[in-house]
C-alpha positions, 0 to 999 in steps of 0.5 A: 751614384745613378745620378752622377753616372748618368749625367757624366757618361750618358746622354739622351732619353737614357740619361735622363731617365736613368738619372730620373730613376736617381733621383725619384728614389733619393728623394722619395725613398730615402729622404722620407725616411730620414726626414719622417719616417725615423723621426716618428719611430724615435717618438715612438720607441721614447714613449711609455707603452702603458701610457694611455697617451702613447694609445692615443698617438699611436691611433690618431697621429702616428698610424695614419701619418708613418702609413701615408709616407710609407705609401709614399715611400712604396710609390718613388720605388716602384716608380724609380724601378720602372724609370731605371728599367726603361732607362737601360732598355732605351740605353741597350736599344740604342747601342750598336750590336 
């Protein structure tokens, strides 16, 4: 939605970055959730919690991995908010008063 708004009713620096903040947060908030983070939980909750197997995944492969993309995750938010701030900072600078 941020996307479409700011590619149809913006132009400019405010455009870009607002449509920039959409973006960053579709692909990097949402889709890595979908794509890996869900996935790894449905392994998980399939697996035998007295198997020393599931011990061993959750040690040596889910940990690590669900760990780096929710650093991944922490990261485009945060960057999507800082990138739709300054989008509506430049976009409210550069209305006339």
């Amino acid at each position: 939605m941020l996307i479409t708004h700011a590619a149809l009713r913006l132009d400019g620096l405010p455009a870009m970055l607002i449509a920039t903040a959409g973006l960053v947060y579709l692909l990097g908030c949402f889709a890595v959730t979908v794509v890996f983070n869900v996935p790894m939980n449905e392994a998980l909750a399939g697996m035998d919690l007295a198997e020393a197997s599931t011990q061993s995944y959750w040690t040596g492969t889910y940990l690590p991995r669900w760990t780096f993309w929710n650093t991944v995750r922490t990261i485009a938010c945060g960057l999507s908010a800082a990138l739709l701030l300054f989008g509506l900072t430049t976009l409210s600078q550069s209305q006339p008063a």
